[in-house]
C-alpha angles and dihedrals in degrees: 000000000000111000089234083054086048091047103049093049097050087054098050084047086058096041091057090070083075138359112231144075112275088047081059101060084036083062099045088055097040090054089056099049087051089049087047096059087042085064097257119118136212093249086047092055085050102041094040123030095141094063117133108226134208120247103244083058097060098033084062091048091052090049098051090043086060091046086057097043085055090061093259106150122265094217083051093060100039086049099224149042144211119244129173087334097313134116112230124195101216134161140143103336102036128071113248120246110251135204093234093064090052076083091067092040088057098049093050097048087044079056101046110047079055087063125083106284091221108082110005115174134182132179118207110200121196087015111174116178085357107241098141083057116048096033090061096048084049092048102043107021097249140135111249124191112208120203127202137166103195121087096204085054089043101066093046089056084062099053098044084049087059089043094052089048082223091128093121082049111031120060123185122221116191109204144087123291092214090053100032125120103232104171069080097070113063132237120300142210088218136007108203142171152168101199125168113290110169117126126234090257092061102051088070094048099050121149107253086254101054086047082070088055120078103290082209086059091058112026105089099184131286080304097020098238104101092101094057095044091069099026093058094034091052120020106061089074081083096057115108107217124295085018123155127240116189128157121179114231142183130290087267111023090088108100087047091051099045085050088057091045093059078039097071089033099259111130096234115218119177137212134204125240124219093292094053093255127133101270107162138027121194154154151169142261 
């Protein structure tokens, strides 16, 4: 088979998932992603459409493209994702970075190169693969902890510390957030997190793709706020003054975050992600 021929049906496989436009150029992404970890790159696809290709080639890319038409996650089959400027290794076990949190990960790098450049520290509850994180200690210069309870997790924020060659600035901390010792910790320019946030309600109600992702990295608890009662109760005692504490949460938590946040005596202000919807809320100590 011609790699054009390859291409296009693997396109028209994709775009059956969902007939419209968007879901076209989603497709026509998505197959060359797919190529791509198949070893064939997108110059390739221009330079040389014509290409015959071995069969072992197209039979993986077939196999990938069914994977995908199943729901599997994209992110899941190429293996790993872009976030904030950052390549992140990810796969079953891990969340998947997404392009919404790159709006806390703003705020807090805008924060933090405004911060003495001496001795920046940020801590990443709930971290995942660590690309808060690292990102962060790549961006500004600072020493990041990132602090993870899943094992499975655990051992993807390694290797994307590795990855990111951040090991002299990023150091993993495998624990739980709710048990851990944190006067051992140190003091922080920012304390963040995305953890998980869905409601017990949603959980029952995922879109066939997010099932395949750690349901502990998603269920926040019969409201989903259990994870920002204690983060925003406890851990601003690490802040050092003036610190940030920003967690991202979901399209209608908003109004509740923003209340346990002038619970614990933190002002609450909230920003928008891409779509226009309430991504982020934060304040300072």
């Amino acid at each position: 088979m011609k790699l054009r021929e390859l291409y296009g049906e693997t396109v028209k496989e994709l775009s059956s998932r969902c007939e419209s436009a968007q879901n076209a150029q989603n497709a026509q992404f998505e197959a060359r992603q797919i190529l791509e970890k198949a070893g064939i790159s997108q110059m390739k696809l221009i330079c040389e459409p014509q290409e015959d290709l071995p069969d072992e080639t197209v039979f993986a890319v077939r196999e990938m493209t069914k994977k995908r038409v199943f729901g599997y996650p994209l992110q899941y089959i190429v293996g790993e994702w872009d976030f904030f400027g950052c390549e992140f290794k990810v796969g079953e076990g891990v969340l998947i970075p997404r392009q919404d949190t790159e709006v806390l990960a703003q705020l807090a790098a805008d924060f933090l190169n405004s911060r003495d450049s001496a001795d920046r520290r940020v801590l990443d509850l709930c971290a995942g693969s660590g690309c808060i994180g690292i990102s962060l200690a790549k961006e500004c210069k600072a020493e990041a902890v990132c602090v993870e309870k899943s094992e499975r997790a655990f051992s993807y924020l390694e290797e994307n510390i590795k990855k990111n060659s951040a090991e002299a600035a990023v150091k993993a901390l495998l624990g739980d957030i709710f048990t851990l010792d944190i006067t051992a910790l140190g003091s922080f320019d920012a304390v963040l997190s995305n953890p998980p946030y869905l409601t017990a309600k949603d959980m029952t109600e995922l879109q066939r793709e997010v099932t395949f992702e750690p349901a502990e990295a998603l269920a926040g608890g019969e409201d989903g706020l259990d994870f920002y009662r204690f983060i925003i109760r406890v851990y601003p005692k690490i802040l050092k003054t003036g610190g940030l504490i920003a967690v991202e949460i979901g399209a209608d938590l908003c109004e509740e975050v923003c209340g346990i946040f002038r619970e614990n005596g933190i002002t609450p202000q909230a920003l928008r992600d891409y779509s226009g919807l309430s991504r982020v809320v934060y304040g300072f100590k």
